[in-house]
N, CA, C and O atoms as CSV, one atom per row, in Angstrom:
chain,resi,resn,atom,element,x,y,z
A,1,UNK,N,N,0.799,-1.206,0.000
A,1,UNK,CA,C,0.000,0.000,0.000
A,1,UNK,C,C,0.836,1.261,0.000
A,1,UNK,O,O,0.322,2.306,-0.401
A,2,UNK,N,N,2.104,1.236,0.427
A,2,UNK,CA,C,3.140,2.117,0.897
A,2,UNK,C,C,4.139,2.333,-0.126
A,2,UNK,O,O,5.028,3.176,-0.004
A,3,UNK,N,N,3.965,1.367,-1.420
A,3,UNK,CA,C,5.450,1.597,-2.766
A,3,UNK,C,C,5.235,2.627,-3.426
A,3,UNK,O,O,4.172,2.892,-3.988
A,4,UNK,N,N,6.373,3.397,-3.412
A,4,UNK,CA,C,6.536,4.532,-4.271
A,4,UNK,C,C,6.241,6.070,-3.277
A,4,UNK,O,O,6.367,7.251,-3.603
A,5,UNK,N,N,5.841,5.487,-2.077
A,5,UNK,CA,C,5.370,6.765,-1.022
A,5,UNK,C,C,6.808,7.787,-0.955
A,5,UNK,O,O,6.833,9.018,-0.955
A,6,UNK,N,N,7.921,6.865,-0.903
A,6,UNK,CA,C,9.122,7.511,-0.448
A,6,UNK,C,C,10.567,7.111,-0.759
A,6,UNK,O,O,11.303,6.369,-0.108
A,7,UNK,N,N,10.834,7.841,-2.026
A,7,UNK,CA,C,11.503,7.470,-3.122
A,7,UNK,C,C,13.027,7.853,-2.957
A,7,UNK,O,O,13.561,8.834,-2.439
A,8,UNK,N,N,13.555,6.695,-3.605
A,8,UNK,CA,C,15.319,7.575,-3.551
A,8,UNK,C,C,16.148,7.274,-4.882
A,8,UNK,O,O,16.753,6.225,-5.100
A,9,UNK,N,N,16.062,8.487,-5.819
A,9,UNK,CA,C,16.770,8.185,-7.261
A,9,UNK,C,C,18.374,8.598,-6.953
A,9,UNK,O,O,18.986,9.637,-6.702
A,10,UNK,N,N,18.625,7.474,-7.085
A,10,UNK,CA,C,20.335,7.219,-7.292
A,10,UNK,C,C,20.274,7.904,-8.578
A,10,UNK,O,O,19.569,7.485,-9.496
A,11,UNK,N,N,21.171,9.198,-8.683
A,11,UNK,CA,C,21.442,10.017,-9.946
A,11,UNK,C,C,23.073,9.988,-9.730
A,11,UNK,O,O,23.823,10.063,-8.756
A,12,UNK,N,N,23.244,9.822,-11.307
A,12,UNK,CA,C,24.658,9.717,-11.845
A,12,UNK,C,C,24.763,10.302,-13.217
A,12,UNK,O,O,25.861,10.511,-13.734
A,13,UNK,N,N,23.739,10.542,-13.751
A,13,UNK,CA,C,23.686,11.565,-15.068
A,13,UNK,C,C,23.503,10.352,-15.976
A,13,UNK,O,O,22.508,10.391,-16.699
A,14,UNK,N,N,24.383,9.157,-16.072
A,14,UNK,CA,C,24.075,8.416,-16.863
A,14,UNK,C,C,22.992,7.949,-17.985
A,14,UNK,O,O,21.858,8.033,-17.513
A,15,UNK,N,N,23.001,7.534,-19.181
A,15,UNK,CA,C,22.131,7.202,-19.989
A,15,UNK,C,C,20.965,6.259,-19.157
A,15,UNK,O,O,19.863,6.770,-18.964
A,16,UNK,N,N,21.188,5.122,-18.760
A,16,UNK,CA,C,20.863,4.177,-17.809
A,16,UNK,C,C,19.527,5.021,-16.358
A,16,UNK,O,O,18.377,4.677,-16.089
A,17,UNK,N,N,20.331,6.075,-15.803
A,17,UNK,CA,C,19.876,6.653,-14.900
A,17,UNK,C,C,18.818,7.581,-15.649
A,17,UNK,O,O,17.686,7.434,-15.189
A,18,UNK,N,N,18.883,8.227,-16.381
A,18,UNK,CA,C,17.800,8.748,-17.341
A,18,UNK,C,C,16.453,8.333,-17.634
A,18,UNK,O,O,15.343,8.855,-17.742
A,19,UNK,N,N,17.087,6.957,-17.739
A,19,UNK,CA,C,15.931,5.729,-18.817
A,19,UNK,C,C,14.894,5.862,-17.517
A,19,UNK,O,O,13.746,6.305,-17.483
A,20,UNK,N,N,15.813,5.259,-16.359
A,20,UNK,CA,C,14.889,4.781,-14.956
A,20,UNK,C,C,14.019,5.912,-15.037
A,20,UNK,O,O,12.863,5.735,-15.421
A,21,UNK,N,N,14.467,7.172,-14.692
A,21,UNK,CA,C,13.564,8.333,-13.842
A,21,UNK,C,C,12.357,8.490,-14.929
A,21,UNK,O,O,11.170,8.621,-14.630
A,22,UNK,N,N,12.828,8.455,-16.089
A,22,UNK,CA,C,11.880,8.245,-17.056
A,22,UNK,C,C,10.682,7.260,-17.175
A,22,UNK,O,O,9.554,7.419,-17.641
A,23,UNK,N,N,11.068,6.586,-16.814
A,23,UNK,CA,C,10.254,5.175,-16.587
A,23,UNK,C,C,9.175,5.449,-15.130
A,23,UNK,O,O,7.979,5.270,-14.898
A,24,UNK,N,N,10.212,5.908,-14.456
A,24,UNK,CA,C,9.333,6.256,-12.982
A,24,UNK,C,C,8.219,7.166,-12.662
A,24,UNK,O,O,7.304,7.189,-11.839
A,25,UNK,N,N,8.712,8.026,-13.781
A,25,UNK,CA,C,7.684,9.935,-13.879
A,25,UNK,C,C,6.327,9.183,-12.952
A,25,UNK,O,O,6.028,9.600,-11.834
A,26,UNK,N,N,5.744,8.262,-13.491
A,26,UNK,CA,C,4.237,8.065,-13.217
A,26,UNK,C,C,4.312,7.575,-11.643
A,26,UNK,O,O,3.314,7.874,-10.987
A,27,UNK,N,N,5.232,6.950,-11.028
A,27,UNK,CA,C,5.264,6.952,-10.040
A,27,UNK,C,C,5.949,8.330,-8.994
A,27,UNK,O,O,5.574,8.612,-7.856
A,28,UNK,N,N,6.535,8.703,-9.429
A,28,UNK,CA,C,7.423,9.709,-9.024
A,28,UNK,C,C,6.507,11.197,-8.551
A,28,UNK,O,O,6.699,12.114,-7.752
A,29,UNK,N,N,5.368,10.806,-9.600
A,29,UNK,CA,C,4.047,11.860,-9.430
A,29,UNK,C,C,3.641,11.505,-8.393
A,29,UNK,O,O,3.529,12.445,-7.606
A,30,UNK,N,N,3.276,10.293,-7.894
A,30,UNK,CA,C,2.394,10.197,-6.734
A,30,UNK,C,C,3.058,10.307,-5.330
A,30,UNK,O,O,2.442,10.586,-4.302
A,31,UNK,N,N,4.430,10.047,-5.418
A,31,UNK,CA,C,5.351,9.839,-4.401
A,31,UNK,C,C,4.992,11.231,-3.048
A,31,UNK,O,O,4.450,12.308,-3.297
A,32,UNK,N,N,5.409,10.840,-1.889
A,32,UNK,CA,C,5.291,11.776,-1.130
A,32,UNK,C,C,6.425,12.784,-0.924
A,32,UNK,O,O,6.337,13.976,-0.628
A,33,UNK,N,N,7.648,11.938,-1.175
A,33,UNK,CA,C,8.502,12.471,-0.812
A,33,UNK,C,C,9.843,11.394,-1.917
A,33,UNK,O,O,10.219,10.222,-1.931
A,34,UNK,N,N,10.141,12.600,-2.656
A,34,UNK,CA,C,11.663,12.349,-3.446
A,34,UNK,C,C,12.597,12.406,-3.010
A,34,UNK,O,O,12.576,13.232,-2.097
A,35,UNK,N,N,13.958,11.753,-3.197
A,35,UNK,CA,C,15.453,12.407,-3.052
A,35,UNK,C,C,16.103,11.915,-3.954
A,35,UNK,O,O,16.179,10.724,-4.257
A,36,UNK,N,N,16.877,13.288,-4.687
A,36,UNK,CA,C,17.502,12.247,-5.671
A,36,UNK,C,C,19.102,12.194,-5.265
A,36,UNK,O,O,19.843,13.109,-5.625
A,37,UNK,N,N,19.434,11.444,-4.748
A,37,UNK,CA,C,20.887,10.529,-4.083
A,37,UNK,C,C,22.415,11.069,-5.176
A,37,UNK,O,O,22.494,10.515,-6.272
A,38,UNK,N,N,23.226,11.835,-4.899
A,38,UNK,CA,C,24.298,11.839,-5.773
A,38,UNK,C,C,25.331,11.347,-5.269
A,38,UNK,O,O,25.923,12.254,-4.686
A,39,UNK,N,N,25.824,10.471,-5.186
A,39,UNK,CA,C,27.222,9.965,-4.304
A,39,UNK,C,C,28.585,9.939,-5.437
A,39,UNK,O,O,28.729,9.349,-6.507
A,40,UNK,N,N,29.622,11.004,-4.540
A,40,UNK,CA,C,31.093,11.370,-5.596
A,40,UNK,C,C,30.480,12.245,-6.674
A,40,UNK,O,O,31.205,12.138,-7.663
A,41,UNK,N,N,29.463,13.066,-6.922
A,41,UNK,CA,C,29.475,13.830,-7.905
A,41,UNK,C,C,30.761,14.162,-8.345
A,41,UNK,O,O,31.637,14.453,-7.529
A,42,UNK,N,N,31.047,14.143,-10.041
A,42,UNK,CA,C,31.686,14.668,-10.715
A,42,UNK,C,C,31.964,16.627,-10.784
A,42,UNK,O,O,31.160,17.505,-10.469
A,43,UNK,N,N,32.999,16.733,-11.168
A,43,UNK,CA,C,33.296,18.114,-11.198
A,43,UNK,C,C,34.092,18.387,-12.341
A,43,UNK,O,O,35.016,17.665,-12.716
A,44,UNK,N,N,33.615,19.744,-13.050
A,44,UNK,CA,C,34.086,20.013,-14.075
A,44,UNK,C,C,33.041,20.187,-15.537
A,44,UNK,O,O,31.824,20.007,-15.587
A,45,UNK,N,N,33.733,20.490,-16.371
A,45,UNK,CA,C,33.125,20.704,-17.607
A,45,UNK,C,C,32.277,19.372,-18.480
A,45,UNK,O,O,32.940,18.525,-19.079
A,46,UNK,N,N,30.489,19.322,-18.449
A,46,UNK,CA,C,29.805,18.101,-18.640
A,46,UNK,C,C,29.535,17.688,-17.403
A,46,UNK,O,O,28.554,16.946,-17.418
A,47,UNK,N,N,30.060,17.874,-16.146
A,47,UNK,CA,C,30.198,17.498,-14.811
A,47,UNK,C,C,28.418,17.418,-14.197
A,47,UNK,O,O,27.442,17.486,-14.944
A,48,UNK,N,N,28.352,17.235,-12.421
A,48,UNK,CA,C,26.932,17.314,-12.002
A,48,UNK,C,C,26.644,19.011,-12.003
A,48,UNK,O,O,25.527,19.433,-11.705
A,49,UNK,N,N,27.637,19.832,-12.325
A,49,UNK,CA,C,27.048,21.011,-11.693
A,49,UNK,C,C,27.606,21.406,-10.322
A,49,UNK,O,O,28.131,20.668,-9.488
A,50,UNK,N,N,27.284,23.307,-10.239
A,50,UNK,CA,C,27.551,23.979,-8.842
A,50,UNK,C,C,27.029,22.862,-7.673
A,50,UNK,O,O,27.871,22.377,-6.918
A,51,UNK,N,N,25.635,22.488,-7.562
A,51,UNK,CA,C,24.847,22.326,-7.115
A,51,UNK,C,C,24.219,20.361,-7.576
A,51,UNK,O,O,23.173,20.284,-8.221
A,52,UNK,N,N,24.614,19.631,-7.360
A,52,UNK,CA,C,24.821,18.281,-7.613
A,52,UNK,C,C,23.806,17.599,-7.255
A,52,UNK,O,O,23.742,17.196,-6.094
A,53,UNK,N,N,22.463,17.233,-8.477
A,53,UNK,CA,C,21.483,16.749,-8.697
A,53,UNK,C,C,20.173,17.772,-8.677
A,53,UNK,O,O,19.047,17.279,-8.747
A,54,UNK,N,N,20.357,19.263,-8.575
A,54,UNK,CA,C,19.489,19.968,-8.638
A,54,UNK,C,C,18.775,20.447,-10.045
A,54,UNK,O,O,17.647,20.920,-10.183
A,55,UNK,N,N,20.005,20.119,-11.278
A,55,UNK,CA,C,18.984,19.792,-12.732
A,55,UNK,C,C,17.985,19.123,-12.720
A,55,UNK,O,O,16.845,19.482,-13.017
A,56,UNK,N,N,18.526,17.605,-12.207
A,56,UNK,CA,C,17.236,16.724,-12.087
A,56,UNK,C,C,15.784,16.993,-11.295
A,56,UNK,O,O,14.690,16.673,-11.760
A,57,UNK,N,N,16.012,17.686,-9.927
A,57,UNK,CA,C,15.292,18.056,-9.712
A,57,UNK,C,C,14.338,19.024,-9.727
A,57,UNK,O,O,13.220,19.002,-9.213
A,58,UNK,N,N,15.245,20.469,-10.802
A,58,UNK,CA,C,14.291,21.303,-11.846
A,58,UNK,C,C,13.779,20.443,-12.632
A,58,UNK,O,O,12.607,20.775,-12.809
A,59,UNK,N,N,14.116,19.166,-13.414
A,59,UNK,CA,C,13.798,18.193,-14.078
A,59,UNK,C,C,12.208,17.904,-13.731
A,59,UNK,O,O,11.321,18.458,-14.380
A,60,UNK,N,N,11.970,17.138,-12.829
A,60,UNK,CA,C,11.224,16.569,-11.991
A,60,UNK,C,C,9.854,17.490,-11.747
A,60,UNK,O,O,8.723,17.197,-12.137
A,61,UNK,N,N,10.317,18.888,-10.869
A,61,UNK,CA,C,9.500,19.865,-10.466
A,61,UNK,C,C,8.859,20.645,-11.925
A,61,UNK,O,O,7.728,21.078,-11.702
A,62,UNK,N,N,9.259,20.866,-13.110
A,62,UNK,CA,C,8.583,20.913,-14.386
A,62,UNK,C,C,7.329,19.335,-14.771
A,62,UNK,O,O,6.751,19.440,-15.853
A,63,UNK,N,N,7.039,18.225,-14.050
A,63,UNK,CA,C,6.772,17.455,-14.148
A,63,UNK,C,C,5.321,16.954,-12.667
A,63,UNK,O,O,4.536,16.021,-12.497
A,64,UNK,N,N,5.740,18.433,-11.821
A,64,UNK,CA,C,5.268,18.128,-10.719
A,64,UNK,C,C,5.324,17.124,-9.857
A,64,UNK,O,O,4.502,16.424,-9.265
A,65,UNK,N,N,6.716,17.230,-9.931
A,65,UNK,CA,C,7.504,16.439,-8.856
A,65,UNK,C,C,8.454,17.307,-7.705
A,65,UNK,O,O,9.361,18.075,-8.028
A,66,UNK,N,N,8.080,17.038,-6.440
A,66,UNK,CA,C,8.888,17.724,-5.845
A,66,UNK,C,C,10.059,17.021,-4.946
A,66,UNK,O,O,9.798,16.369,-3.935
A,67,UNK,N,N,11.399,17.236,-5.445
A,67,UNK,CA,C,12.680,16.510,-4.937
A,67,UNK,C,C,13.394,17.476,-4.472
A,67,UNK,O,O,13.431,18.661,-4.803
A,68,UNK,N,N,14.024,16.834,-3.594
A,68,UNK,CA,C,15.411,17.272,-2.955
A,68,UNK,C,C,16.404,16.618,-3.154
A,68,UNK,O,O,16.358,15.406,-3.364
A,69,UNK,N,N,17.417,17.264,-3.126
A,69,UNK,CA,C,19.159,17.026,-3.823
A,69,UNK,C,C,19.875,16.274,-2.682
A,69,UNK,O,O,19.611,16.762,-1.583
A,70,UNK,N,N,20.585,15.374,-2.653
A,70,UNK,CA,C,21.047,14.654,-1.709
A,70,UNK,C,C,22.815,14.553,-1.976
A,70,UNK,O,O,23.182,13.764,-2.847
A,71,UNK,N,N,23.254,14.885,-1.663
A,71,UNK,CA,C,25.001,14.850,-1.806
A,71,UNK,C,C,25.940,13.947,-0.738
A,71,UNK,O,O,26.132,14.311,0.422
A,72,UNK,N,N,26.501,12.697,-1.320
A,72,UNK,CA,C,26.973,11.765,-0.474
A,72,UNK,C,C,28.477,11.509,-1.201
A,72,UNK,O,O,28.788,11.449,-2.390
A,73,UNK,N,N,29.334,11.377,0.131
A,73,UNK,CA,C,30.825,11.020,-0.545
A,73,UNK,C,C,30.891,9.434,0.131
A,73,UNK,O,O,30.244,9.066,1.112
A,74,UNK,N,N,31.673,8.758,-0.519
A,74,UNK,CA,C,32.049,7.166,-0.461
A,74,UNK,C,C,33.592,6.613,-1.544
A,74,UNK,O,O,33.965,7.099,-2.611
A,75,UNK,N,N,34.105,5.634,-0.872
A,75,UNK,CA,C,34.923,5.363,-1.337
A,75,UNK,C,C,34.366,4.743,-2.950
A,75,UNK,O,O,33.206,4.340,-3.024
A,76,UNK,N,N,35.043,4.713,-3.883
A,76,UNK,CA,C,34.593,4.196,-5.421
A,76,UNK,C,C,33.902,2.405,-5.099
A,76,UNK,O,O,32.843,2.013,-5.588
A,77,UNK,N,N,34.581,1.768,-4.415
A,77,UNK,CA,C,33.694,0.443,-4.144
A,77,UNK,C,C,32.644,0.208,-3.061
A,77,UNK,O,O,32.248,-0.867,-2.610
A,78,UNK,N,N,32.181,1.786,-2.661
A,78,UNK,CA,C,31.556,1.926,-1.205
A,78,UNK,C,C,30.156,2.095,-1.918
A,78,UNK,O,O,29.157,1.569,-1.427
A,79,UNK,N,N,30.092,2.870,-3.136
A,79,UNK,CA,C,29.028,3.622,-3.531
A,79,UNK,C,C,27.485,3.093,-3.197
A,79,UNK,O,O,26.559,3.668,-2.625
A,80,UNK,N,N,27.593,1.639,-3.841
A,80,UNK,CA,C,26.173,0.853,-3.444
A,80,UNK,C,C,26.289,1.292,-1.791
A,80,UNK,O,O,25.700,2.304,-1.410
A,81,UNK,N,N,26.965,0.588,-0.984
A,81,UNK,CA,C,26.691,0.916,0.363
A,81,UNK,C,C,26.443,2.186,0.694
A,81,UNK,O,O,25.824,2.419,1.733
A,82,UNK,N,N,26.822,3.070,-0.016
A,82,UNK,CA,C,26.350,4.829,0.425
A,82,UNK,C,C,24.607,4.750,-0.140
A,82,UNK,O,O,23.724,5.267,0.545
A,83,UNK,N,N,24.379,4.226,-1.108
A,83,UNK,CA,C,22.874,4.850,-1.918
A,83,UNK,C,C,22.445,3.662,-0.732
A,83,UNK,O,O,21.725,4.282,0.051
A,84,UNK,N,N,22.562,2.264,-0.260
A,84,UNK,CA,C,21.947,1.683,0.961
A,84,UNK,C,C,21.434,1.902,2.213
A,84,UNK,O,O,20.384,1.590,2.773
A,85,UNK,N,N,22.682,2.676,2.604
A,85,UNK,CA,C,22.574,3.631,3.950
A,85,UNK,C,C,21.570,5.371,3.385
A,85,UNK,O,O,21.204,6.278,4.133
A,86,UNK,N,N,21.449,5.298,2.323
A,86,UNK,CA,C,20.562,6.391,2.564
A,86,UNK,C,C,19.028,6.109,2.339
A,86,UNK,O,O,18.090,6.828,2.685
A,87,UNK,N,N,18.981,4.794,1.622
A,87,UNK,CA,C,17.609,4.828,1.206
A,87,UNK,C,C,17.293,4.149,2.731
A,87,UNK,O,O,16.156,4.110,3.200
A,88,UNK,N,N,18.347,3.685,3.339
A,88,UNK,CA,C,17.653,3.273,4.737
A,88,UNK,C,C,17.655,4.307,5.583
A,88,UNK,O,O,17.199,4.033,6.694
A,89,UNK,N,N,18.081,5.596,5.395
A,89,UNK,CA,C,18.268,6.791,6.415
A,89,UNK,C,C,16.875,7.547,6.055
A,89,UNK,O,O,16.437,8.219,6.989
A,90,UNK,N,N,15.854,7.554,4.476
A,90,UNK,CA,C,15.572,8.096,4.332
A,90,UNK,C,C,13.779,7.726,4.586
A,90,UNK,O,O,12.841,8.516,4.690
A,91,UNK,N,N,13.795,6.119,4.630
A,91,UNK,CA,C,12.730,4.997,4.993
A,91,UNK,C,C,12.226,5.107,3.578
A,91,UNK,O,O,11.058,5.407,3.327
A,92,UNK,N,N,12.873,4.929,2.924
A,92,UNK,CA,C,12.676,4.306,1.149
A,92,UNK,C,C,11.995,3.410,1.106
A,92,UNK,O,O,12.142,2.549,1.973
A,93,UNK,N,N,10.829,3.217,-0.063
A,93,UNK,CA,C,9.928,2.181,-0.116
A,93,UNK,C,C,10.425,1.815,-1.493
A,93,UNK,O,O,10.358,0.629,-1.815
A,94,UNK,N,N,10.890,2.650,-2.298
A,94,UNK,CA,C,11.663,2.118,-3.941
A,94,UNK,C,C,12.874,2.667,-3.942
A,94,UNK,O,O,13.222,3.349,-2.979
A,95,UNK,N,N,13.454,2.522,-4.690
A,95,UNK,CA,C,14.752,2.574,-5.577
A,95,UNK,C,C,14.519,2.739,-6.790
A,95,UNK,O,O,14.130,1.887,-7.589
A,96,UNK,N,N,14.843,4.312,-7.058
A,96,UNK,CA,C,14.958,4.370,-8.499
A,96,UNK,C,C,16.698,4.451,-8.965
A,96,UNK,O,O,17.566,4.811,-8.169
A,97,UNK,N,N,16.988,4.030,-10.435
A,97,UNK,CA,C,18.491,3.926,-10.462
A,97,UNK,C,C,18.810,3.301,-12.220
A,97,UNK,O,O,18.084,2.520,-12.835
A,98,UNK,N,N,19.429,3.604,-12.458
A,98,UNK,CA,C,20.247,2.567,-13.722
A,98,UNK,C,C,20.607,2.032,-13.506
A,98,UNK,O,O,21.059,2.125,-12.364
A,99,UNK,N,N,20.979,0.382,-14.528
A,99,UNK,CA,C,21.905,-0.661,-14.020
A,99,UNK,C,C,22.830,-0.573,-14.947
A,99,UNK,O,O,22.808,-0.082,-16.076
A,100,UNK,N,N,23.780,-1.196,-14.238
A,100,UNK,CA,C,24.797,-1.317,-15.124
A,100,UNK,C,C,25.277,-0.640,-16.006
A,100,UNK,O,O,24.906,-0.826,-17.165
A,101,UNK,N,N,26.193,0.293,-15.709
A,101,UNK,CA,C,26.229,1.441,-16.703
A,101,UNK,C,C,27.965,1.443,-16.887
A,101,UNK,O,O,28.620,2.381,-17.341
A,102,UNK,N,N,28.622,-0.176,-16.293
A,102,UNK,CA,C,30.092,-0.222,-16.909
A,102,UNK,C,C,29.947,-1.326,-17.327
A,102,UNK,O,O,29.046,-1.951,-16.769
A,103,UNK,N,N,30.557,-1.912,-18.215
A,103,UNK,CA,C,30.661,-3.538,-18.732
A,103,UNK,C,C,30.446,-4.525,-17.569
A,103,UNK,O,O,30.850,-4.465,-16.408
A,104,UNK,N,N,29.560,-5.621,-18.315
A,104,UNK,CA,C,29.795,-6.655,-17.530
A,104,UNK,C,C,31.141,-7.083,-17.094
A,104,UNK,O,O,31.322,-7.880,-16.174
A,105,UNK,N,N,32.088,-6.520,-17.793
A,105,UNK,CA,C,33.736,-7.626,-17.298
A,105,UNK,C,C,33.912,-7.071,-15.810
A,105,UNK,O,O,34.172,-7.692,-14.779
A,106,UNK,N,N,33.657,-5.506,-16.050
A,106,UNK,CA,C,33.986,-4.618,-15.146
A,106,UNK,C,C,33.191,-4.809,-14.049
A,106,UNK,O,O,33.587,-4.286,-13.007
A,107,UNK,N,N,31.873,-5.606,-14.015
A,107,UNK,CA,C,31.171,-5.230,-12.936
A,107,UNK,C,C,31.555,-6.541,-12.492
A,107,UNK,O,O,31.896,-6.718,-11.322
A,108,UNK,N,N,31.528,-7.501,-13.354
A,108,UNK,CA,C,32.164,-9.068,-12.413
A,108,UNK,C,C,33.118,-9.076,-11.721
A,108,UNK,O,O,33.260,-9.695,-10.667
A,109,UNK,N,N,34.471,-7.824,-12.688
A,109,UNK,CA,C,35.951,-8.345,-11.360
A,109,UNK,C,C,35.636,-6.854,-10.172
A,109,UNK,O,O,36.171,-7.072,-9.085
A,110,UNK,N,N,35.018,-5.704,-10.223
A,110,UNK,CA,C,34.779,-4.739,-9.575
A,110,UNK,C,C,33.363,-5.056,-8.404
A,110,UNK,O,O,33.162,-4.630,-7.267
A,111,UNK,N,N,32.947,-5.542,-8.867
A,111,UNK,CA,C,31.605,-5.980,-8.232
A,111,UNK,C,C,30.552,-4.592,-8.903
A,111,UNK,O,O,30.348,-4.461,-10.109
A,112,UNK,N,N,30.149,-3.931,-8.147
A,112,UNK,CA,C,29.110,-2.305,-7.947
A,112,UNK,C,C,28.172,-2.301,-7.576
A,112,UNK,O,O,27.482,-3.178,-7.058
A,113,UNK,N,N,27.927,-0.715,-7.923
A,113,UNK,CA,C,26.996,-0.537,-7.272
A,113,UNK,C,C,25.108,-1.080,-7.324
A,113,UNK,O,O,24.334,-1.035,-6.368
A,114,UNK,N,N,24.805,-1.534,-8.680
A,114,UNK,CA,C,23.875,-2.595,-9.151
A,114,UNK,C,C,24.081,-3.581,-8.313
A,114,UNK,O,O,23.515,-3.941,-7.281
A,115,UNK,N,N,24.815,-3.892,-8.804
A,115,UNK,CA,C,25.153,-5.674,-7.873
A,115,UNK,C,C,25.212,-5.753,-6.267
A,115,UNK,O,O,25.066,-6.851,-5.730
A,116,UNK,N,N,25.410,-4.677,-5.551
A,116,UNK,CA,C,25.554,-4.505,-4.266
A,116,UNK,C,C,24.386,-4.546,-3.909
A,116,UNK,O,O,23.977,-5.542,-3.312
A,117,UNK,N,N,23.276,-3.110,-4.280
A,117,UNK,CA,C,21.940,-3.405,-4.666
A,117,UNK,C,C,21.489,-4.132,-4.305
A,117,UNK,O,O,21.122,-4.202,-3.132
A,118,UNK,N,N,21.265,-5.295,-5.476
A,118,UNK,CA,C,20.197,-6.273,-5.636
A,118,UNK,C,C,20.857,-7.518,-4.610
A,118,UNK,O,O,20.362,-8.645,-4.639
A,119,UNK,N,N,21.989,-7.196,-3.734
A,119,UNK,CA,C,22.126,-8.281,-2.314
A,119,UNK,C,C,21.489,-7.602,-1.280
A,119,UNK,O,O,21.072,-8.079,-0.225
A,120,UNK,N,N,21.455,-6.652,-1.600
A,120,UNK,CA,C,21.327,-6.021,0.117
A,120,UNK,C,C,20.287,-4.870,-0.022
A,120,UNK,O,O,20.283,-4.427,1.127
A,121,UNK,N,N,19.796,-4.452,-0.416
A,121,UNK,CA,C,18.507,-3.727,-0.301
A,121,UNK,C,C,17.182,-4.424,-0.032
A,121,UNK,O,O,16.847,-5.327,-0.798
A,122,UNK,N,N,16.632,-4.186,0.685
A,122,UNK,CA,C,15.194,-4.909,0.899
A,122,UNK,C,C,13.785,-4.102,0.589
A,122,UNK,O,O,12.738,-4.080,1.236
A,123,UNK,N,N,14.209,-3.351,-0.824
A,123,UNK,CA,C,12.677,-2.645,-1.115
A,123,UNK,C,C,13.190,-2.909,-2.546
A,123,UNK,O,O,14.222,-3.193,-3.155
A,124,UNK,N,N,11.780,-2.632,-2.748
A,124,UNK,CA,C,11.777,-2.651,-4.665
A,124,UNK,C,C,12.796,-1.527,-5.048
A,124,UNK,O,O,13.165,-0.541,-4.411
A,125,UNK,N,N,13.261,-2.157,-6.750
A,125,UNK,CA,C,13.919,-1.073,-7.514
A,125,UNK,C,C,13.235,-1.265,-8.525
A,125,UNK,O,O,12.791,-2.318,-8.983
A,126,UNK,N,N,13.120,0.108,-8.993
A,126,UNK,CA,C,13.030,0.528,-10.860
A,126,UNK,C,C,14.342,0.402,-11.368
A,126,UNK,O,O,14.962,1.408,-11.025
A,127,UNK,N,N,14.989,-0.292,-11.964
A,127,UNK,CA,C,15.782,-0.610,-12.759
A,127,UNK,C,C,15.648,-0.097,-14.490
A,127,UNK,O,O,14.647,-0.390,-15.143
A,128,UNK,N,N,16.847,0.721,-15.104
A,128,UNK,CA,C,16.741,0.671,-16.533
A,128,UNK,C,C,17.581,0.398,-16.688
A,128,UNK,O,O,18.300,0.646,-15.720
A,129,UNK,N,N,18.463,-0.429,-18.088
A,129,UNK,CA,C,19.451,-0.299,-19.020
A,129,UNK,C,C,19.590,0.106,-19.957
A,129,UNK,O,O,20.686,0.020,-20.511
């Protein structure tokens, strides 16, 4: 009765991450409460921006969605465990997110943040590729 009440989009700019939020809009409308999760934002030219995930969430709010920007640092093999600890900090009922957005070779000998995911989260995800 409670999916989709209280949402947490793992944003990375990615093609992948796009597809999802895209996919989600219809849920994302009803949601009570958004965050969209940036962990290690990029810096620089093409980068997340001054302000790291707040496109998306002008994104969103043109859509009548109302989100807040979430900014998290983690070591590069921590990342799943950072978007974990927040969707559990934040009482997340979904997961929105892209998968896999480095090669399979890469995600078999690296593990990530997908794959971390789908061991250890205990709420639904929207998944795109």
């Amino acid at each position: 009765g409670t999916l989709g009440q209280r949402v947490l989009v793992a944003w990375n700019g990615s093609r992948e991450a796009v597809r999802a939020v895209h996919d989600a809009l219809p849920l994302l409308t009803r949601a009570s409460h958004v965050q969209v999760a940036v962990i290690n934002p990029a810096v620089g030219y093409g980068a997340h921006g001054a302000v790291p995930g707040a496109d998306l969430c002008l994104h969103l709010a043109r859509h009548g969605v109302q989100a807040e920007a979430y900014v998290g640092h983690a070591d590069s093999h921590d990342i799943g465990a950072a978007l974990h600890a927040q969707a559990t900090a934040i009482g997340a009922d979904l997961v929105v997110m892209g998968a896999y957005g480095h090669s399979r070779f890469r995600e078999l000998v690296l593990g990530g943040v997908t794959r971390h995911l789908l061991q250890h989260l205990s709420v639904p995800m929207l998944m795109a590729h």
